[in-house]
N, C-alpha and C positions, 0 to 999 in steps of 0.2 A: 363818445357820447358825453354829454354836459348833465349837467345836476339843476335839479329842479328843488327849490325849496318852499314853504307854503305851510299857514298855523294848520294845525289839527282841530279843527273844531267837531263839538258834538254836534250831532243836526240838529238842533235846536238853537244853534247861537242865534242870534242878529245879527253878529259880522257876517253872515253869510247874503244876506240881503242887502247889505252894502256895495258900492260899485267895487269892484278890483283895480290893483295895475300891476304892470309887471315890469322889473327890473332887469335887463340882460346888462351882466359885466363880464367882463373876464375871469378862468376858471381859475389861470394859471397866473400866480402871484408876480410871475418876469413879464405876464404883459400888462403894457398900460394904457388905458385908453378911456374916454368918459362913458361910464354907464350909459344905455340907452332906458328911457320908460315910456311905456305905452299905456293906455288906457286914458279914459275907465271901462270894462268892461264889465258882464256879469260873472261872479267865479268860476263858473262851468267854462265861460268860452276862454277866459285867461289861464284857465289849466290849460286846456286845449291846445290852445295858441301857444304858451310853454312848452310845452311838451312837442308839440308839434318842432318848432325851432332847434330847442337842443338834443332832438334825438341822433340828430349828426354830427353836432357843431360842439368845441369844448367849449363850453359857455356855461356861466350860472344865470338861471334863470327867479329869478324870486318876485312870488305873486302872493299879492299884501292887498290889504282891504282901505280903500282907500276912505280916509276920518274925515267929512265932510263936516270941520267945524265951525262955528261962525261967531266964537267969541274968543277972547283971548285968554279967559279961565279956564276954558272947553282943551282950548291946546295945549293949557299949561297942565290942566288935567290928564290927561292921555300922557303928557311927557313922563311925569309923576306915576303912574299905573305902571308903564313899559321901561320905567328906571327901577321900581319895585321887582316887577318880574325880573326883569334880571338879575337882580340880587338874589333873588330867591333861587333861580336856575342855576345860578353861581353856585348858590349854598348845595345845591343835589348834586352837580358835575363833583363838588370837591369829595362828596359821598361816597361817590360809583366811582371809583380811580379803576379798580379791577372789572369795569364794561371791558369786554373783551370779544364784541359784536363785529360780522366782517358782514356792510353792507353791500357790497359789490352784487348780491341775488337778489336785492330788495329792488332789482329796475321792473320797470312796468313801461309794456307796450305803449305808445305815444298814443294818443285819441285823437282819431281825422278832426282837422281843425277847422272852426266854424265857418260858413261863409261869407262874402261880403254884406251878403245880404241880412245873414241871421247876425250879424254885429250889428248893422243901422238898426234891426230891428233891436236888440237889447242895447245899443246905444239911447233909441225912442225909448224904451220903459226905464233906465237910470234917467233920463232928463225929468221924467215922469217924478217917477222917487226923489230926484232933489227937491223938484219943484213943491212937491207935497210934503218939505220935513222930513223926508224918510220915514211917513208913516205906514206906508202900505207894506 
């Protein structure tokens, strides 16, 4: 079974209304080969579609909100935020030395993965959402 990773957000973010994609690389550090990514999907079907994939395979799987920016402040912005956070995450991992958590029980059943059809169809409302600013 491969690993599935992916932000925690509260229901209420915005990244959640953002298209997704997803990253499969390899799980296992001796193999090497170029990442595959797919999307953009909506985050419900790129969980899905994750999970679906590496519930056999040893594969990481990571499904990220994809930054649909359109200036060059806007990316250097986000670079700057998620340089932050990791400093920050930095600062709590060096905290918690004694985490002494065994995730191996935290696996969850894979979700039948969406169809081709329920993808064109939220393929149609992300096209939607760029087109409109990602107001909706």
């Amino acid at each position: 079974m491969g690993t599935l990773v992916t932000l925690d957000l509260p229901d209420d973010a915005p990244a959640l209304n953002l298209p997704w994609i997803i990253t499969f690389g390899p799980l296992d550090d001796d193999e090497v080969w170029e990442p595959v990514v797919c999307g953009p999907y909506e985050r419900a079907h790129a969980l899905a579609l994750a999970e679906a994939v590496v519930a056999d395979e040893d594969l990481m799987a990571v499904v990220e909100p994809l930054q649909p920016a359109v200036t060059v402040d806007q990316i250097k912005g986000e670079i700057a935020a998620n340089r932050l956070a990791a400093d920050e995450a930095e600062d709590d991992l060096t905290e918690d030395d004694d985490h002494d958590h065994d995730h191996e029980d935290d696996s969850v059943p894979p979700s039948e993965p969406p169809t081709p059809e329920e993808l064109r169809e939220g393929f149609a409302r992300i096209g939607a959402k760029l087109a409109e600013g990602l107001s909706a």
